[in-house]
C-alpha positions as YAML, in Angstrom:
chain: A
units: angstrom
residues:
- id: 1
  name: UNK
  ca: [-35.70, -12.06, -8.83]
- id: 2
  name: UNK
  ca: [-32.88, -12.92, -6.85]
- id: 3
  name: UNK
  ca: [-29.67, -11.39, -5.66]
- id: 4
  name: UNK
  ca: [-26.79, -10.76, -7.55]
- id: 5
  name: UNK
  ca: [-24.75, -10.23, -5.03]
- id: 6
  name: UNK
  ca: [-24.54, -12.12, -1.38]
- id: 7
  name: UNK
  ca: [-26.40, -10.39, 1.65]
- id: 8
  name: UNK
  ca: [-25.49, -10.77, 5.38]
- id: 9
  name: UNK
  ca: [-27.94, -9.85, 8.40]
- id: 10
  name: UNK
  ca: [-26.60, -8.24, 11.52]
- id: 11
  name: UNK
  ca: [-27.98, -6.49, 15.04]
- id: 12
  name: UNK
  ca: [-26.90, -3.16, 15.85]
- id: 13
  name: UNK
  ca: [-28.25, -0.89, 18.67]
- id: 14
  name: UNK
  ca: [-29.91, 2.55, 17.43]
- id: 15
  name: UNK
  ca: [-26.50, 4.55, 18.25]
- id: 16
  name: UNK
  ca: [-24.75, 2.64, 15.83]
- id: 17
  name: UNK
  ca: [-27.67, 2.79, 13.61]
- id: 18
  name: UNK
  ca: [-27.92, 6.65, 13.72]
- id: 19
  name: UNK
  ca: [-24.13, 6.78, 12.81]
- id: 20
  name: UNK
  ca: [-24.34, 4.65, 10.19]
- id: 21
  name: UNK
  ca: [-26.87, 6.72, 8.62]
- id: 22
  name: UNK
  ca: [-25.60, 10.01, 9.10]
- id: 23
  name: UNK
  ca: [-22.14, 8.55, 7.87]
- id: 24
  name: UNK
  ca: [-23.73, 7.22, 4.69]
- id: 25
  name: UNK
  ca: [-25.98, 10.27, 3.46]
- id: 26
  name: UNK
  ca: [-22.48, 12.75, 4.16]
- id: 27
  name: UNK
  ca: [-21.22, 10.29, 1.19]
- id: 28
  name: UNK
  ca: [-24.09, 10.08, -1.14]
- id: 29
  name: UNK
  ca: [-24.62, 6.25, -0.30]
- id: 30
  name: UNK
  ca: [-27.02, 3.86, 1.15]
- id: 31
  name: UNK
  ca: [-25.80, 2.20, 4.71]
- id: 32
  name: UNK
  ca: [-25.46, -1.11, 2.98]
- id: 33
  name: UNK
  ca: [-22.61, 0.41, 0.39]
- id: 34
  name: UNK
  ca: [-21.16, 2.40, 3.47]
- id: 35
  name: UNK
  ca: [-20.83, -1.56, 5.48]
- id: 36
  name: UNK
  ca: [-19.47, -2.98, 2.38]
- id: 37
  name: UNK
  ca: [-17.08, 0.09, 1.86]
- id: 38
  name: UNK
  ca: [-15.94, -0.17, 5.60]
- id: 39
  name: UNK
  ca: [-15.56, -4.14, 5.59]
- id: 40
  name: UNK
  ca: [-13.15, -3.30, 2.84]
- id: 41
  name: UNK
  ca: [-11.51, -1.62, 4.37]
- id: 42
  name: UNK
  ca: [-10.85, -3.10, 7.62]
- id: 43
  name: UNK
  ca: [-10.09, -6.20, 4.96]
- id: 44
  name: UNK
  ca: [-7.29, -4.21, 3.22]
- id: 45
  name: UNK
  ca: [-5.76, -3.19, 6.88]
- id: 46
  name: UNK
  ca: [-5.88, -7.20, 8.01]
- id: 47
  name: UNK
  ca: [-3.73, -8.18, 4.62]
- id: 48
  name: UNK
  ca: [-1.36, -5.29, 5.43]
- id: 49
  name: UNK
  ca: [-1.25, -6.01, 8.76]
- id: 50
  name: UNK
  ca: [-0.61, -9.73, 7.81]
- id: 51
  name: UNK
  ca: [2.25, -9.06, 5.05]
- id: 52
  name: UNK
  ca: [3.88, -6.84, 7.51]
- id: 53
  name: UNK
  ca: [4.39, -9.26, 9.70]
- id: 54
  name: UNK
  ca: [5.26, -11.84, 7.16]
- id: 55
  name: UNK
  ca: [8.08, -9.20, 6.09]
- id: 56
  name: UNK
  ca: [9.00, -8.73, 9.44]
- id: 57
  name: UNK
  ca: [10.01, -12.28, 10.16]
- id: 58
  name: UNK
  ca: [11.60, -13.08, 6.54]
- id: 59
  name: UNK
  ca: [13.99, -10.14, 7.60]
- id: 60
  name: UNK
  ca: [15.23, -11.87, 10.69]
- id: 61
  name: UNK
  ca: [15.53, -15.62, 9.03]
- id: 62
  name: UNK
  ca: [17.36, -13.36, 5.76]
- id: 63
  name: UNK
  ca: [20.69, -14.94, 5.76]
- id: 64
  name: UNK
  ca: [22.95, -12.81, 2.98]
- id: 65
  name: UNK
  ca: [25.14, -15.67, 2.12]
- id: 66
  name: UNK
  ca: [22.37, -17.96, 0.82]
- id: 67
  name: UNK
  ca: [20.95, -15.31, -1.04]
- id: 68
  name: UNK
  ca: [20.92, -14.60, -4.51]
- id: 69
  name: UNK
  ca: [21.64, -11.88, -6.67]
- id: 70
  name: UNK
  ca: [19.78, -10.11, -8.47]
- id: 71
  name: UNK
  ca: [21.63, -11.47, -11.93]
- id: 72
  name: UNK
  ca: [21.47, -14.97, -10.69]
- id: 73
  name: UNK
  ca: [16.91, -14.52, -9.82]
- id: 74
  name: UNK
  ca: [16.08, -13.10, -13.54]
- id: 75
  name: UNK
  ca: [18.55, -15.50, -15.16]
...
């Protein structure tokens, strides 16, 4: 039966390994939900990071007299 779901091989070294596994039974969860959780994660704090800086540089081109109101955008 295959698969429902995509699955991705990696190399660790036995540290690593032995964290991983201590991390995961703390939760209540296998290693392979604790990777997914953690790529997640680190996925979230990339977008964030990303829209930040996308804020960040809107803010210094933001010219007030070319923008509109707040009437004039939901008219």
């Amino acid at each position: 039966m295959p698969a429902t779901n995509p699955r991705v091989s990696s190399v660790i070294d036995h540290e690593l390994l032995g964290w991983l596994r201590v991390k995961a039974k703390s939760h209540g969860i296998s290693v392979s939900l604790l990777i997914r959780d953690l790529l997640m994660s680190l996925r979230d704090d990339d977008e964030e990071r990303f829209w930040a800086l996308e804020g960040e540089e809107r803010l210094q081109n933001f010219d007030r007299k070319n923008a509109r109101s707040h009437e004039d955008a939901w008219r």
